[in-house]
Structures are given as C-alpha cells and as structure tokens.
C-alpha positions in Angstrom: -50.5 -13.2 66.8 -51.9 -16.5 65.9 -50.0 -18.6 62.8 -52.6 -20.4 61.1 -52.4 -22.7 58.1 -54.7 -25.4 56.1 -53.9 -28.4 55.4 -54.0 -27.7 51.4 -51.5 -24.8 51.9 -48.9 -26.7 54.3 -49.0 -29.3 51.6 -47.9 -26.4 49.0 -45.8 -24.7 51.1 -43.6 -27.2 52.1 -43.5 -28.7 48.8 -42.1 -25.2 47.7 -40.3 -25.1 50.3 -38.2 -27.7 49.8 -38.5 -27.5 45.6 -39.5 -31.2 45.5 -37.4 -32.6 48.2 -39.8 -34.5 49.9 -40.8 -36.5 46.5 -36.5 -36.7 45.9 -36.0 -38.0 49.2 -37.4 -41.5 48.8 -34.5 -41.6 46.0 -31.4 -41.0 47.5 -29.0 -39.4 44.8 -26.6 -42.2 45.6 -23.8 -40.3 43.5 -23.9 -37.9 46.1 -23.3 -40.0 48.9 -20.4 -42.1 48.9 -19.8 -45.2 51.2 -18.0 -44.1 54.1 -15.7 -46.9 55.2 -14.6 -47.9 58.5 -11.6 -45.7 58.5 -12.7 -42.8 56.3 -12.4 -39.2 57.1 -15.9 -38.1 57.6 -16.8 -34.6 56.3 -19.3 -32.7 57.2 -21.7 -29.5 57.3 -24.2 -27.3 59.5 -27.4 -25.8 58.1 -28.6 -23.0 61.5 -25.2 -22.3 63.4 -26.7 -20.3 66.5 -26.1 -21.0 70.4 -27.5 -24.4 69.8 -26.0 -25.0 66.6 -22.1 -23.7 67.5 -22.2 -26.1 70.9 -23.2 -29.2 68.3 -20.3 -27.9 66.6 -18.1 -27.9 68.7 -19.1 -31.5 69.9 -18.6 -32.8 66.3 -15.4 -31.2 66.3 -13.8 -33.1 68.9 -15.0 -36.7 67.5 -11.7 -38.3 65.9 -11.5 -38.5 62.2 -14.1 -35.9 61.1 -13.8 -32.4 59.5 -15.9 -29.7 59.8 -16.2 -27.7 56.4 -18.6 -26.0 55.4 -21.9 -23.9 57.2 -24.9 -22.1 55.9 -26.9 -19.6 57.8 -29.3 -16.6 57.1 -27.1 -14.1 59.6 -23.2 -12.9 58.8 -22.9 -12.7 62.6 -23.4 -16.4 63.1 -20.7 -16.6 60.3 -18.4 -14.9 62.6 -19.4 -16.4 65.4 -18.3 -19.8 63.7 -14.7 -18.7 61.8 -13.6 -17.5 65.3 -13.3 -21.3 66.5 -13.1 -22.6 62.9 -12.0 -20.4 60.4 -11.0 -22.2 57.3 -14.4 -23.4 56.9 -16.7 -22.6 53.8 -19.9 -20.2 54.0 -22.9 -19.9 52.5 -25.9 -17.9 53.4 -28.2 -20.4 51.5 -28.5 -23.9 52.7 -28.7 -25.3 49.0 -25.1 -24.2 48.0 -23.9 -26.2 51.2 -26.1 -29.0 49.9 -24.9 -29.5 46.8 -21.8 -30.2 47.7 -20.3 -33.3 46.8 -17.3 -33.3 49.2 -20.0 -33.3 52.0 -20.9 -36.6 53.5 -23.1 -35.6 56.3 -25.1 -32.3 57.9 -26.2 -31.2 61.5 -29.4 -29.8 60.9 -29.6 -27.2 64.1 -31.7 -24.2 62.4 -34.9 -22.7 64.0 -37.8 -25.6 64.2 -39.9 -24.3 62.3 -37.1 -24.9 59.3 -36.1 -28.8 61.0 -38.6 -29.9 58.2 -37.8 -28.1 55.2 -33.9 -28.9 55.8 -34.2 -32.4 57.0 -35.9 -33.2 54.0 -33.5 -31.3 52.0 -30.6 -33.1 53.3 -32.2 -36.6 52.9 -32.4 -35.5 49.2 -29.2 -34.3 48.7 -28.1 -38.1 50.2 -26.8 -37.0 52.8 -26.5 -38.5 56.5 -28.2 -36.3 58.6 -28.2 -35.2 62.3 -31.3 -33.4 63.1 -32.2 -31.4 65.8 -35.2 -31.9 68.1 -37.8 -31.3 67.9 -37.5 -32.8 64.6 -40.6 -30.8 63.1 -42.8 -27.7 63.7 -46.3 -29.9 63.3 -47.9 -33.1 63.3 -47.9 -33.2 59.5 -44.4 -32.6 58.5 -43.2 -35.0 61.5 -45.2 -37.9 59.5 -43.6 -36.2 56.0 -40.3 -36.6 57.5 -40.4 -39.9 58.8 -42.0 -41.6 55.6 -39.2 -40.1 53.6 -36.1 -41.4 56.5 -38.1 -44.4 55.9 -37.4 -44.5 52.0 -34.1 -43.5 52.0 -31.0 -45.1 53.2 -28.9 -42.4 55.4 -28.5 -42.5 58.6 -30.6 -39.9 60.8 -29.6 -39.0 64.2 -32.1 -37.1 65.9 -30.3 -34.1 68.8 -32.4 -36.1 71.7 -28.9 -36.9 73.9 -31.1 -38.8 76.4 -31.0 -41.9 74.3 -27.7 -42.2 74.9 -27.5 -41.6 78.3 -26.3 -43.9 81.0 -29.1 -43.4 82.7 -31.7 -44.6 80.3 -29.8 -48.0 79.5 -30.1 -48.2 83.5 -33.9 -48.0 83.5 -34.2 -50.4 80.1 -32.0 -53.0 81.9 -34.5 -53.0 85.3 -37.3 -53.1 82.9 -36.3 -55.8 81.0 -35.5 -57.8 84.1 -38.4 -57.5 85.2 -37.5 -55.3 88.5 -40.6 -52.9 88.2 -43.3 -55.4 87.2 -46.3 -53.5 85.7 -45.7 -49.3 85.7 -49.4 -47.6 85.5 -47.6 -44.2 86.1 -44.3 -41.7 84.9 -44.3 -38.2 85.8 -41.6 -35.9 85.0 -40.7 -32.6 85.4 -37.9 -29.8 84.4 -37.9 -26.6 85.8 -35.8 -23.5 85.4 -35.2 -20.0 86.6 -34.1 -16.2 85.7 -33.1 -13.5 87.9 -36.6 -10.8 87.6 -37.0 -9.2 84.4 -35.2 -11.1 82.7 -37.4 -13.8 81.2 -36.0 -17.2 79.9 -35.2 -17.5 76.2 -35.0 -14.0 76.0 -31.8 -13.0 74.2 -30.4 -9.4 73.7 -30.6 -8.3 70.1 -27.1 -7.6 67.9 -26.8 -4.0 67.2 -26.1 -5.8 63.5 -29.0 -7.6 63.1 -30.6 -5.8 60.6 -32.2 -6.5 57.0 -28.6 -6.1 55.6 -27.0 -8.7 57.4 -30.0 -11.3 57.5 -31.3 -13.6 54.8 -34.9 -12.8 56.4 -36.4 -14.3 53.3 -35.0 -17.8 53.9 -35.6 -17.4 57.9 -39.4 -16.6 56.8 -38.9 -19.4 54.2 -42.4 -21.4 54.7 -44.2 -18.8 56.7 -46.0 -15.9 55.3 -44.4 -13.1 54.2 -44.0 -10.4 56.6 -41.4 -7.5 57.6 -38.5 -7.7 59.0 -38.6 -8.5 63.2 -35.2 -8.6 64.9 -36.9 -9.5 67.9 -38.5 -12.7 66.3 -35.4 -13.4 64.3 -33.6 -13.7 67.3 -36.2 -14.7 69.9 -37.9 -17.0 67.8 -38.7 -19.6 70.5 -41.3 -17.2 72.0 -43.1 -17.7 69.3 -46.0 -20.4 67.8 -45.5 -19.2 64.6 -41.9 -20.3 64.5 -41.3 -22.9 67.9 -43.9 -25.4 69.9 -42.3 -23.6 72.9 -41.1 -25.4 76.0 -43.1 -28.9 75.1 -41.4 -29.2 72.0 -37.6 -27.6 73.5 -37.5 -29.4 76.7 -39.8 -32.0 77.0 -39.5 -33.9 73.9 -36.2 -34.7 75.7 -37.9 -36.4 78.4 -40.8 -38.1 76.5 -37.8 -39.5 74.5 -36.8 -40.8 77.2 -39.6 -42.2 79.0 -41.2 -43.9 75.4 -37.9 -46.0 74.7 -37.3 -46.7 78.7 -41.0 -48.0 78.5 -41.2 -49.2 75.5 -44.1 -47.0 74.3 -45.5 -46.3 70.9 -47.8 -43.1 70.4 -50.2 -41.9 73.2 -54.1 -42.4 72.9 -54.8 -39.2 73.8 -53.4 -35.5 75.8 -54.3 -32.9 77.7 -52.4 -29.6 78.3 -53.0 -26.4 80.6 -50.9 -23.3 81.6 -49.9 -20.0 80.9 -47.6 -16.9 81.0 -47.7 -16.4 84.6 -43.6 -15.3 85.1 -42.3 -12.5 82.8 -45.2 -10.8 80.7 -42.5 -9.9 78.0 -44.8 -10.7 75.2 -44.2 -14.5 74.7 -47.2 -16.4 73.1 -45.6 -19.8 74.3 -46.4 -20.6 78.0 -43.8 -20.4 80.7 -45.8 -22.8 83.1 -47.5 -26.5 81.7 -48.9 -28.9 83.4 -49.3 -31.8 80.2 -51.0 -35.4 81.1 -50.8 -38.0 78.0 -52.7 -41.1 78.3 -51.4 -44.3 76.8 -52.8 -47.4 76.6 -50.4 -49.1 79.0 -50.2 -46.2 81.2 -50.4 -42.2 82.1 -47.2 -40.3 81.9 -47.0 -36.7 83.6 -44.6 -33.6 82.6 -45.0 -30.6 84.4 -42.6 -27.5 84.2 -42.3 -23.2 85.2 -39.8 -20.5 84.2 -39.6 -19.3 87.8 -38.3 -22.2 90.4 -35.2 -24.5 89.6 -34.9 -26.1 92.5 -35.8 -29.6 91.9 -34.5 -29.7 88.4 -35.5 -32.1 86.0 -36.4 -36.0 86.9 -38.6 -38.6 85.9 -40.4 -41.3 88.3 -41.8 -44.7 87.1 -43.9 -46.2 89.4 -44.2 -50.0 89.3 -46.1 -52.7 90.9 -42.8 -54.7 92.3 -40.5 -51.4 92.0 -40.1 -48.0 91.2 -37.5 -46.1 88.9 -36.0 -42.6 89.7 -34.0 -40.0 87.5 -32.8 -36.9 88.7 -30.0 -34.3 86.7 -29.8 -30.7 88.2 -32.2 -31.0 91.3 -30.6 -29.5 94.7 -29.9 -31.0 97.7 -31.7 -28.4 99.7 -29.2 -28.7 102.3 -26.3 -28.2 100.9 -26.8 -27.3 97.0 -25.2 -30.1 95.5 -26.8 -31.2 92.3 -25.8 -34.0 90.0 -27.4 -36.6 87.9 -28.6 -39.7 89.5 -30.7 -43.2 88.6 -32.0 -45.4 91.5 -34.2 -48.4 92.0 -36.2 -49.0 94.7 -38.2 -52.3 95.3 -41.9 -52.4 96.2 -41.5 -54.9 99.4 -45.0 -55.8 99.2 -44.8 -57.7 96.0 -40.8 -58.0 96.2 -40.1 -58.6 99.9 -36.4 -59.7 99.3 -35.7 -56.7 96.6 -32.9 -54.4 96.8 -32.1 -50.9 96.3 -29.9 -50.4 93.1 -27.7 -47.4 91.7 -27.3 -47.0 88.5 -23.5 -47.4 87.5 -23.9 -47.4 83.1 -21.7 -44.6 81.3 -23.2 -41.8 79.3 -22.1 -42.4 75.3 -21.1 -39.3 73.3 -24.4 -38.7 71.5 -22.4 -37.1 68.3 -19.8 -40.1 67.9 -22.9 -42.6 68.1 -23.3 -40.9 64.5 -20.6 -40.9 63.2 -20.1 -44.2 64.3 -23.2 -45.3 62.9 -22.6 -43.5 59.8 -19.2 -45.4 59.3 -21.3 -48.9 60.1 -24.8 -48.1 58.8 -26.5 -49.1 62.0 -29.2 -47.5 63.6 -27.8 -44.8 65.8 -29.5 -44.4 69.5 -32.1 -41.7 68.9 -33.5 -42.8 65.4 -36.1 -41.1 63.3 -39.2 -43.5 65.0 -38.2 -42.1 68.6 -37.5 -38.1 67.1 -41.3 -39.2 65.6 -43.3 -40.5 68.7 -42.0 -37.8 70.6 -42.8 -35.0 68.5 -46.4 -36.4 68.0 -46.5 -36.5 71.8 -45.0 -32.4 71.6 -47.5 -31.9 68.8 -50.8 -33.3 70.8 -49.7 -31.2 73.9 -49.3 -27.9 72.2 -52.4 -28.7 70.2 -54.6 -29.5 74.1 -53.7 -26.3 75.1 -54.4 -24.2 71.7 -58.1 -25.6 71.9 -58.1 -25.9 75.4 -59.2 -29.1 75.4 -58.4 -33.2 75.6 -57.4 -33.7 72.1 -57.4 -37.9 70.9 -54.6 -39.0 68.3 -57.4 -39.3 66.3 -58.0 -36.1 66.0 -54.4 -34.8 66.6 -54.1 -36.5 63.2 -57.0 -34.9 61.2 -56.4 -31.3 61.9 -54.3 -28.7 60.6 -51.9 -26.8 62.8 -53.5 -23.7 64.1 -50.3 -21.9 65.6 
C-alpha cells in the first residue's frame, strides 16, 4: 500500500489536524506558560507513552525537581503500562485535554511520527516547552511547518536526538575546531542490527486487548485517511510509509545529527538511496537493508545499514587530510565479544608527521536534564529545532531517492509532495 498526498491536501489536513495550531503557534499563549525560575518545580506531560515513550519517562522521572503528571494516549493499555511505575498521574485519551492544562509547563512529545507534527505544533500553541521525539516530522513539509513556528515562538524545544549530547561528539567538535583533521572530503557511517530467524526487527506481538474498544483509532489515524481498524499497523506502525520513514528516519537521523553538528554542516545538495526487504518478508513496506550517499557541498557522507548482521554495530568515520576521526558504540571485538563505545583520533603522518593518537575522555550529559536545565535558563538546549530540521530533511531526501529510485536534489526534495 502506497500513502499518497498533494501538497493542497497536507496543507488542509494538517491545518485540521492541529485546529489552527500552526497559525497559534507563532503566538505563544504566554498565560499558559509561566516563567520557570531557577529553583521551580517543573511539571510536566507525555502525549504517545509506548516502549519509546515509557523509557523517556522514566528518564524524566529521575531528573531532580520535576514531576510527572499527566499522559495522553489513544490505547488504555499504555495507560496501564504507565500507572504501574507512576500511578497517581492524570489520563487522558485525547492529547488536547492534556494540553490545556495550565498546571503543565512542559510535554515529551513521543507518539508515532507520523503524529510528531500535529503534536509538536500543538504543544508550541498551547505555550508549552516541548521535547520532541526524532524524527521530528513524517515529511519534508511539516519539518519546515515545524521549524518556522519553534522559530516564532519562545519555548524551549528539545529534539530526542541523544547524540548531541554525547561525550563523544564534543570529542570530535574539539579536534575539528583545533584543527586536528584539516579538510574531511568523506564520513561514512553505519548501524546494523539482528533478530533471531523469523522474527523480523520492529516486529512486536499484538495485545490480546488491542481492539477498537480499547483504542482511540480515530486520533491514531488522525491526519491520514480514514480506514478500518488494523491492530497490526496500530501496533507495528514503523513498518509502514504510511505512518514511519522507516530505519532512515528511526536510526539514522541519529547519526546524521551527529555527523552535521560534528561537521558543521547545513542541508545536503543532493541524495541517493537503494535497498530492499531482503531479511524477513513479513510484509514491511520500509526496507531492512539501505545503502544512502548524501552529497554536500563540503563533502560526501555515507550511512549504510541491514536487519540481519550486528556485528560491527554502529560507528562513524571522518576522513581528513591531516587526521581521521572514529566512533564506535556496540561493534564487537570479534575476539572476545566485548563491545563498548569508543572515540579516537588518528593523525595522517603525511601532512602531520609529529601528530598523535588521541582518546576521547569527554563525559556523556543526561540528554533529558539538558532540558530541563535549559527550560529553567532559556538557553538553547543541545539538540535544538535547526539540528532535529537538517536532519530530517537529510531522512526525508533519502526516503524520497529510494521511493523514485532515483538521485533526488534539495531542489527538488523541496517542490514535491510526499508520495508515501
């Protein structure tokens, strides 16, 4: 099944969507969003409290001086799920009751992508301080929508890209900046996974309760057309275009968030994707193996990834004329299996014939405190809105390559619709 939609009718859509959000969001309703001082207790909701959204959760929950309470979501098992660990909180099966609460001062925003949109803008309307899971939109369009109304407004936006806080990256900026690389003409990166046969990745059992009864399936539908109820795409939804930009826009927005602010990169020039299902034929649109080469002006950067070898992990190379850069998390040492995260240097002796091999010794922040630290000093947190937005354009361009099998410019990236 192909999800396909005109430009006119995402326009309407999401406007619908969001019952004027988008035009509200450029106005903060400042009487809604109190100053948060220095020392203030800072309160807070979810909007989408699956696997991805409990773990955020649970992260927020053990930052000092906050309090988790209140959470919307479309299923009463995720309800459940949540008032096991946190049971006094408030529940709402409609994001907009959660939202127009006044006692709220900030929302995690961790519902399926193709809703990041529609509830990021919400939230930014409401005037509230917002933490956003990546991808941070379903398309090209609403990841400009979004950013043009963070731009107008004055909350703070976190976007759920935990690289940018990583010890790693400040590693990389620092060797950059010094100068350690000299000019890099080449990154390529790579994440790979791995499931026992049969059992393809993403694929998630199905509650014997999820049925129409216990699921808003209108709001889960919400800007996409109307259509009967699917427990298997309710649940599964990342299999599909229709409601995810598959592993590109789960896994290696991560990387490409990484790689832009390490580099210093703006959008790239142009992108090229190719792939397939060639693991688990389970019925997946969304490929399980991509191969994705974006062209920049200053450079090429490479991802590459597969559903059926974990071995080496996921990494990153940059390749520079006086040095080269290497990041590796979760790649084995085939000898004896040990796997951790590492960041070296290594000089090019023929331009740096005195250079030395470095280590990388900076400490990992707390990616959810950065926010709530930023939202207590109004500063711009690690992974702002102009990262979540260079990377998703870089997701969006991929995914786009391999739809129309076919090197696709920003150019053009820009004045299409998406065809998903």
């Amino acid at each position: 099944m192909t999800f396909e939609m005109n430009r006119r009718s995402f326009v309407s859509n999401a406007t619908k969507t969001v019952a004027g959000a988008a035009a509200v969001s450029a106005f903060p309703r400042m009487a809604s969003a109190k100053i948060i001082g220095a020392n203030d207790r800072i309160r807070y909701g979810i909007i989408g409290a699956g696997a991805r959204g409990q773990e955020d959760l649970k992260t927020a929950m053990a930052c000092p001086n906050t309090e988790f309470v209140a959470m919307a979501d479309v299923f009463t098992l995720r309800t459940e799920q949540v008032h096991k660990f946190a049971p006094k909180v408030e529940s709402y099966d409609d994001h907009r009751r959660l939202l127009d609460r006044k006692d709220v001062d900030a929302i995690i925003v961790a519902s399926p992508m193709h809703l990041h949109a529609p509830h990021f803008l919400a939230s930014l309307a409401a005037g509230k301080d917002l933490y956003s899971e990546k991808t941070m939109t379903w398309s090209l369009p609403e990841a400009t929508e979004c950013r043009d109304a963070a731009g107008k407004s004055d909350r703070v936006v976190q976007i759920g890209m935990q690289h940018e806080s990583s010890g790693s990256l400040a590693d990389i900026v620092a060797w950059r900046k010094a100068g350690k690389l000299g000019k890099v003409s080449l990154v390529e990166s790579w994440m790979s996974r791995n499931t026992p046969h049969g059992q393809g990745q993403w694929v998630r059992p199905i509650p014997s309760d999820c049925v129409p009864a216990n699921v808003r399936w209108d709001e889960f539908l919400m800007n996409r057309p109307k259509m009967a109820f699917d427990a298997n795409k309710f649940i599964n939804w990342r299999l599909f275009w229709e409601f995810s930009g598959g592993n590109v826009t789960e896994n290696m927005v991560h990387q490409m968030g990484l790689i832009i602010t390490a580099m210093d990169l703006d959008l790239p020039s142009a992108a090229y994707m190719s792939g397939g299902v060639f693991d688990e034929k389970d019925g997946r649109q969304v490929p399980d193996t991509i191969a994705v080469t974006l062209d920049y002006p200053e450079m090429t950067v490479l991802w590459q990834s597969t559903f059926n070898s974990m071995t080496f992990g996921l990494g990153e190379r940059y390749m520079g004329s006086d040095g080269a850069a290497e990041h590796l998390w979760a790649s084995n040492d085939m000898v004896t299996g040990r796997s951790a995260e590492q960041t070296h240097f290594y000089p090019e002796h023929v331009n740096q014939p005195k250079g030395e091999a470095a280590t990388g010794t900076s400490k990992n922040q707390d990616h959810m405190q950065n926010w709530f630290d930023c939202i207590r000093s109004r500063a711009q947190p690690n992974a702002p809105v102009s990262i979540g937005y260079k990377a998703a354009v870089a997701g969006h361009m991929a995914n786009l390559s391999y739809q129309q099998k076919k090197r696709i410019t920003l150019q053009e990236a820009m004045n299409q619709s998406p065809k998903y």
